[in-house]
N, C-alpha and C positions, 0 to 999 in steps of 0.2 A: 280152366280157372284163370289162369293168366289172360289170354284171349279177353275175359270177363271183366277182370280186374284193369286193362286197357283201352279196354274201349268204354267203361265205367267212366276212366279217365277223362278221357275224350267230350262223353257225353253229358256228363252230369253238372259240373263247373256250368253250362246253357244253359241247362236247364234250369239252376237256382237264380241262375243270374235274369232270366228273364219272367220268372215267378216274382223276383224280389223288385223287378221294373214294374210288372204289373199292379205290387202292393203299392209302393210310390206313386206313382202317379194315376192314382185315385185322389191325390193330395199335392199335386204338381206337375209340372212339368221336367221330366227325366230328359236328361244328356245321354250319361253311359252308365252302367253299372258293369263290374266285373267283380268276379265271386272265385278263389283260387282254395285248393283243398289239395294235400298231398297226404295218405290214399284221398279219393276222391269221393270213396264210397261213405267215406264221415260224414257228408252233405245227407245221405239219408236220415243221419239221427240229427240235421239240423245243426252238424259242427263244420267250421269253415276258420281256412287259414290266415283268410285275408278278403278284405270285400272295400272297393273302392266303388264310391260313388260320384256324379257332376250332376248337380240340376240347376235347372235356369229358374225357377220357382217352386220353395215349398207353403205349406199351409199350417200352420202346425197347429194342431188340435189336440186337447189332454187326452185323449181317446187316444189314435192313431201315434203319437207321440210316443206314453206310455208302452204300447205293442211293441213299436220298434225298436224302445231302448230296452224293453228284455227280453229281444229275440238277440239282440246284438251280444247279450252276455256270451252267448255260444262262439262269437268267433275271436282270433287272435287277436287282431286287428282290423282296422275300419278309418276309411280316410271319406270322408264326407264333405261337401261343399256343396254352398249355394249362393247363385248372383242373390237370387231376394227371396227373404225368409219371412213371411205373413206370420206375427206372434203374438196376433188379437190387436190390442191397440197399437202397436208399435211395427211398422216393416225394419229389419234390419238389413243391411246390406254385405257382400261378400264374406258369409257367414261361413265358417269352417270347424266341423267336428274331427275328433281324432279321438282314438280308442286305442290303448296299449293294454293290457291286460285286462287291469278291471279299472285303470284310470283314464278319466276323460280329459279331454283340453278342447275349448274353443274360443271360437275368437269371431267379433262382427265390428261392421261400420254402420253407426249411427249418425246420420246427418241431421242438421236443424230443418230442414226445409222436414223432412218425416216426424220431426219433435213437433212443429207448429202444428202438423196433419192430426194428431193424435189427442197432443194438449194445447189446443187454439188460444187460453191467454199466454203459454210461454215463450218468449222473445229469444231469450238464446240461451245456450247452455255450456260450461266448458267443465270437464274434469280438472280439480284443483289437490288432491291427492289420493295417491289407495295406500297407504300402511297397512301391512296386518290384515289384507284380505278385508279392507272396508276401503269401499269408494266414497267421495265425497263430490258433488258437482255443486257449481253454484252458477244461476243464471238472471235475468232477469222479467219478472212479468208485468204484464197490465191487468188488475180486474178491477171493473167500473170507471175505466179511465184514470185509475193511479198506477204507478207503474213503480215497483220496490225489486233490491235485490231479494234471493233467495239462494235456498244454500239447502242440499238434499244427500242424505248420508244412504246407500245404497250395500248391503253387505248382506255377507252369507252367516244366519244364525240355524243353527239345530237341522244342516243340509236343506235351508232351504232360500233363496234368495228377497230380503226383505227390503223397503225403501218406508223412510221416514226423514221429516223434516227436524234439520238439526237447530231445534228451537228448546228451551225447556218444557219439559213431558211432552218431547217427541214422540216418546215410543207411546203415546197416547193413539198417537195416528197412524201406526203401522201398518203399510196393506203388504202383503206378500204377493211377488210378481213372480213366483216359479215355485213351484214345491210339484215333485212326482217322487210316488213311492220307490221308482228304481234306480235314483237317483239321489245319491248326497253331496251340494257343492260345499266345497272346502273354504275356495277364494274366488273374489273377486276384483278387478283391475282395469284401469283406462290410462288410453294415454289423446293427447290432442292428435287432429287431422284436420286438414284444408278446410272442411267445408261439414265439421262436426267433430266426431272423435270416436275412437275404437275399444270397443270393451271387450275382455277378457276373462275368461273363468276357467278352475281348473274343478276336477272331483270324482268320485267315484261312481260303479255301480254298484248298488245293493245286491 
């Protein structure tokens, strides 16, 4: 049994780790994953003590997105990262997940040159404050050849991340930029950067 119970050890930590390579990158480009379990044999019920990932690109699709954040409830921790994060309209950049129990934290860099790519009349964009788990950015556009400021309130209502324009009966125009069932964010946050600015969010799993 012991014999078993060691080379379990040995064995199985690879084995998850390169199963959990092969789901990723279906949806990326994978660096390293590492997958750590003390016993080892938890990994057969899909529990796991710790799991560190690097990828040079992910994709992220509600589909595959969804799987991975409630496959991730099973383990302790999870340290995740990515040079560039594909999030439909938006790439973000040096994207970073973190998982402590059943709280998340992450954090990306958004540049204007990827804001122009995405929303071609806007000119530029800077964070002007997040109180209270709401962000507010305000930048300016051209459409038809006028060119005005704008001002865009960004915040997490009912776990779910929403953006509307801070006009009266904004919330007329509300679209919602992130909502997954396994997932409820609490806050959200930016601060400035060189060449755009960095956002922040903190939240749980369901």
């Amino acid at each position: 049994m012991l014999l078993v119970l060691a080379l379990a050890q040995l064995v199985l930590p690879g084995i998850a780790a390169s199963r959990l390579r092969d789901r990723l990158s279906r949806s990326g480009t994978v660096l390293s994953v590492k997958v750590s379990a003390f016993p080892a044999i938890e990994l057969l019920w899909q529990r796991a003590d710790s799991v560190v990932i690097r990828m040079a690109r992910y994709r992220s699709g509600a589909g595959p997105l969804g799987n991975t954040l409630a496959q991730a409830a099973s383990a302790g921790s999870i340290d995740a990262s990515a040079d560039e994060l594909d999030a439909g309209l938006l790439t973000l950049r040096d994207a970073t997940l973190t998982k402590r129990g059943n709280q998340l934290t992450g954090s990306a860099r958004v540049t204007e040159a990827d804001l122009r790519a995405s929303v071609p009349f806007l000119d530029s964009v800077q964070p002007v404050a997040s109180p209270h788990g709401v962000l507010k950015l305000r930048g300016t556009a051209t459409v038809f050849g006028v060119t005005a400021g704008v001002t865009a309130i960004i915040a997490a209502q009912d776990g779910q991340v929403i953006v509307q324009p801070d006009v009266p009966f904004g919330g007329l125009a509300t679209v919602t930029v992130f909502a997954n069932p396994h997932v409820s964010v609490q806050e959200v946050g930016a601060s400035a950067a060189p060449d755009g600015f960095s956002l922040q969010a903190r939240g749980a799993l369901q």
